[in-house]
Structure formats: structure tokens, C-alpha cells
C-alpha positions as a printed Julia matrix, in Angstrom:
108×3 Matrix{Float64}:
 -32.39  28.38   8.59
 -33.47  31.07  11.19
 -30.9   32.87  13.52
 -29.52  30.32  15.5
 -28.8   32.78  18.72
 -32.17  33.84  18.78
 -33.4   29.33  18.82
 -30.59  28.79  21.51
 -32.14  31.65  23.45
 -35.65  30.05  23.16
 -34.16  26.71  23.93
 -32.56  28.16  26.84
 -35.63  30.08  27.9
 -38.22  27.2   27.25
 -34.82  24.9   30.15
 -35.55  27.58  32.92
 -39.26  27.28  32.93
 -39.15  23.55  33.14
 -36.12  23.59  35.97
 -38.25  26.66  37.53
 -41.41  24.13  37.63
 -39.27  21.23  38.57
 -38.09  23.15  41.51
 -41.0   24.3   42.39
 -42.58  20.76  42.95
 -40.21  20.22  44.61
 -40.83  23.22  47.24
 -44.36  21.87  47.5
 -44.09  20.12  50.77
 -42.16  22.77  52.68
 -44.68  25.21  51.09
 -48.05  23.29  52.33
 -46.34  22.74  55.51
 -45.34  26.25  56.28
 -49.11  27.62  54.72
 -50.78  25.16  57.5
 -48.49  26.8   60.08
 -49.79  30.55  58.34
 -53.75  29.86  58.52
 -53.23  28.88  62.18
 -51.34  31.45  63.21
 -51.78  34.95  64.51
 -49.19  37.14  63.64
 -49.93  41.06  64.65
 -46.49  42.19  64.26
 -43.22  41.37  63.08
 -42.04  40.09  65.82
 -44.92  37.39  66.18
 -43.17  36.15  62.91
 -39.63  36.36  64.5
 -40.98  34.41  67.45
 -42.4   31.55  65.25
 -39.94  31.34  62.44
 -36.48  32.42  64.06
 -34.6   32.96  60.29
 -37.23  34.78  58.73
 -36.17  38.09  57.49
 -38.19  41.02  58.17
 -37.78  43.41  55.5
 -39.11  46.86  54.02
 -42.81  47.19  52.66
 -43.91  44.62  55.1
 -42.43  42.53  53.03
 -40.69  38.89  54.66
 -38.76  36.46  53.74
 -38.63  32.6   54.5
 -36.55  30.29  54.0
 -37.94  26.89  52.57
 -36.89  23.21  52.42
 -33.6   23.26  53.68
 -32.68  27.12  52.91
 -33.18  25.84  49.05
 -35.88  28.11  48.6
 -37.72  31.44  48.93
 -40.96  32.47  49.99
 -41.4   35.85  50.14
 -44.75  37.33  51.39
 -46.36  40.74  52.6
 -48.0   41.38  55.34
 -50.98  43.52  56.55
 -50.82  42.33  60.28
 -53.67  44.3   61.42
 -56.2   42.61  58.92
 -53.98  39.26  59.13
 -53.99  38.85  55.4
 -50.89  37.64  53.75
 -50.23  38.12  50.09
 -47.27  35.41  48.03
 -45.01  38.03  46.18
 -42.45  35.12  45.24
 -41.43  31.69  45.43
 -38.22  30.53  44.09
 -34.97  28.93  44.24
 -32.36  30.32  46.05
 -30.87  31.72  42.92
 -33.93  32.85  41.62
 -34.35  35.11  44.92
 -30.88  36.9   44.53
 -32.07  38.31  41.59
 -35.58  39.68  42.51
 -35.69  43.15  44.55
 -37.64  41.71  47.79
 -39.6   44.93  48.55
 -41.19  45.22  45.09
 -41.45  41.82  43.73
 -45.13  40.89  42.69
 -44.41  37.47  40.88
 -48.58  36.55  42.38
């Protein structure tokens, strides 16, 4: 028969990745919209961000933090101002954010 913990685990595991895609279709417009907003920008510090997105949350290793469709989601990015490149760490459900450690995360 197999140990049933270890299929209810897989079960379980196999639910989060499809609610995890779900909800991140679901993120899709907020995402597109806000990566428009990025390309066009020019953001040399963190304030430029602050300025432009009033609830983003600067944090440490250049890392920040928005908040997507509604304050349902997470984007969390890093930023080399200077160059103007910005790298996707994460992007995630609410819930899925409170248990990643912002400044290290490297989910892409």
C-alpha cells in the first residue's frame, strides 16, 4: 500500500503548486502593468521609487518590495540604480511573502 503520510504529503505538495500557479495568473495583470511602469521609468535612488510607488518598501540589499493587485501579492525586486537594471527575486501571495527572508530570496 505505500506510506500513506508520505502520498498525503505529495498530494498536498502537488495542491500548493497548482494554487501557487493559480495565483500567480492571477497576479499577471498587476504584474504587466507595474513592469510597463519599470521599463519607462528612471529610478536612480530609492527615493525615485518612493516618489512613484508611495507603499513600496525599501529594504536591505537593495532589495524592494511592492505590493500587487490589491496588496494580494508580492513582488520583490533588487536594484542596481546606477546601471538601472532590476532583477525579480520573488513573486507571491501574500502568505507566500511572510515566509521568504526579503533580503536573500532568489526565487528567479
Amino acid at each position: 500500500m505505500g506510506d500513506t503520510g508520505a502520498n498525503e504529503a505529495n498530494r498536498q505538495e502537488q495542491s500548493e503548486e497548482l494554487l501557487g500557479a493559480t495565483q500567480l495568473r492571477r497576479c499577471a495583470w498587476p504584474l504587466h502593468s507595474w513592469y510597463d511602469e519599470a521599463v519607462k521609468a528612471t529610478w536612480r535612488s530609492p527615493q525615485d521609487v518612493k516618489d512613484h510607488y508611495a507603499n513600496a518598501n525599501i529594504c536591505g540589499n537593495n532589495r524592494v518590495v511592492f505590493n500587487m493587485g490589491g496588496n494580494k501579492y508580492r513582488l520583490v525586486v533588487e536594484m542596481q540604480y546606477r546601471a538601472g537594471i532590476v532583477w525579480v527575486k520573488f513573486v507571491g501571495t501574500h502568505a507566500q511573502y511572510d515566509r521568504i527572508d526579503v533580503e536573500n530570496v532568489n526565487d528567479y
